[in-house]
N, C-alpha and C positions, 0 to 999 in steps of 0.2 A: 058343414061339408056340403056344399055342391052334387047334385044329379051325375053330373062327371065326374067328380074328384071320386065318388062313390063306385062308379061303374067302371072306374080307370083300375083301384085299387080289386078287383076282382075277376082285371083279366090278366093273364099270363103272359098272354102276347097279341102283338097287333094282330094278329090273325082271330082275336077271339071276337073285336068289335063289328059290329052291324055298322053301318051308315047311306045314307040318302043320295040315291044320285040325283042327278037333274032335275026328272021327272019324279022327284017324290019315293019310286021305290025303296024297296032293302036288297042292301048289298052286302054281302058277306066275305069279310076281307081272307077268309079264309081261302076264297077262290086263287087269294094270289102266292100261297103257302110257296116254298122253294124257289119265288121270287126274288131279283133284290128291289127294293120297296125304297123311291122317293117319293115322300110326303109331304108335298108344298102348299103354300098358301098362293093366292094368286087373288089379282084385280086389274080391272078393265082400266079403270082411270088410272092408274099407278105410272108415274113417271117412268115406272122400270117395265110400264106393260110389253110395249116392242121387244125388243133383247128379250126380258124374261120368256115369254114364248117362244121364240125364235132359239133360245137356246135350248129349251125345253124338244121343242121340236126337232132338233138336232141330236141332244142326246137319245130320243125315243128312237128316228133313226139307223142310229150308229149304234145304239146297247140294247134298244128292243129285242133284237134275234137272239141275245146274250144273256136275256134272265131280265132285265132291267124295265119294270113297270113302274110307271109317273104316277100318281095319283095326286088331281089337283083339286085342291081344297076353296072355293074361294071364300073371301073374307071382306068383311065392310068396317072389321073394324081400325084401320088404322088409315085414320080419315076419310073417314067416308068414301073409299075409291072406289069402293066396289056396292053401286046403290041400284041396281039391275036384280032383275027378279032371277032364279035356277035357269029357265029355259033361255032366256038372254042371253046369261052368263053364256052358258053352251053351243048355243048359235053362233055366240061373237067371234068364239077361242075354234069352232069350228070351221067357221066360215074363211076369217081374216086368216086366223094361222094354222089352218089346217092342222088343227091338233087332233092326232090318234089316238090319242090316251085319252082315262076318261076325268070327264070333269063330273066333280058330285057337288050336290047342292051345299050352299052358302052356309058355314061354319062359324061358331066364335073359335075363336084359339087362344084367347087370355079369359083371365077370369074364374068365377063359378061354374058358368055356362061353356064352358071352351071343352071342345068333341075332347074326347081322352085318346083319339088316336093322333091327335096333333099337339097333343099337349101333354102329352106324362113323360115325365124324361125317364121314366122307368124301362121303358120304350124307344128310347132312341140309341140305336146303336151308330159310330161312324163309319164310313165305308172307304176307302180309299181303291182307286178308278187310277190303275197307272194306263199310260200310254203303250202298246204296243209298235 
């Protein structure tokens, strides 16, 4: 069993894990408690880079005021899209698309090694977002 698979099976809820923002810090997802909480992966080279920000940015937006916190994960590993250091990462997603959520430092998400807040399905609830 994995460092993650270990530290997954020991929390209760996403709000119990610590993780890394940009700059290295610890963040405590507890801060987001009575949130509702998307948890994405993201990458800069990703053919879905455009749109996926762009809509990211749209929904933060339009469901920010609402409850609705992004928290973006990036990731390198599915294919190497994302090979940019944390503070890269965060300039890029800040600069180009003005993203207000936050971006935390570079994750696995498969694997041994993959964060347990992107990865335990234990943890993943669906949410359904109707239209007004």
């Amino acid at each position: 069993m994995g460092a993650a698979e270990s530290s997954a099976k020991l929390a209760s809820s996403v709000h119990d894990f610590v993780v890394k923002d940009s700059k290295g810090n610890d963040v405590e997802l507890s801060r987001y408690k009575g949130k509702v909480l998307l948890i994405v992966n993201v990458a800069s080279q990703c053919g879905l880079t455009n749109s996926n920000y762009t809509e990211l940015g749209s929904l933060h937006q339009k469901y920010g005021d609402k409850g609705l916190e992004i928290l973006a994960f990036p990731c390198n590993q599915f294919g190497g899209q994302e090979p940019d250091t944390n503070e890269q990462i965060a300039e890029f997603a800040c600069t180009r698309f003005k993203a207000e959520y936050p971006i935390f430092g570079k994750v696995d998400v498969n694997g041994s090694n993959a964060a347990p807040c992107t990865s335990s399905s234990s943890q993943r609830k669906a949410v359904c977002l109707e239209s007004a």
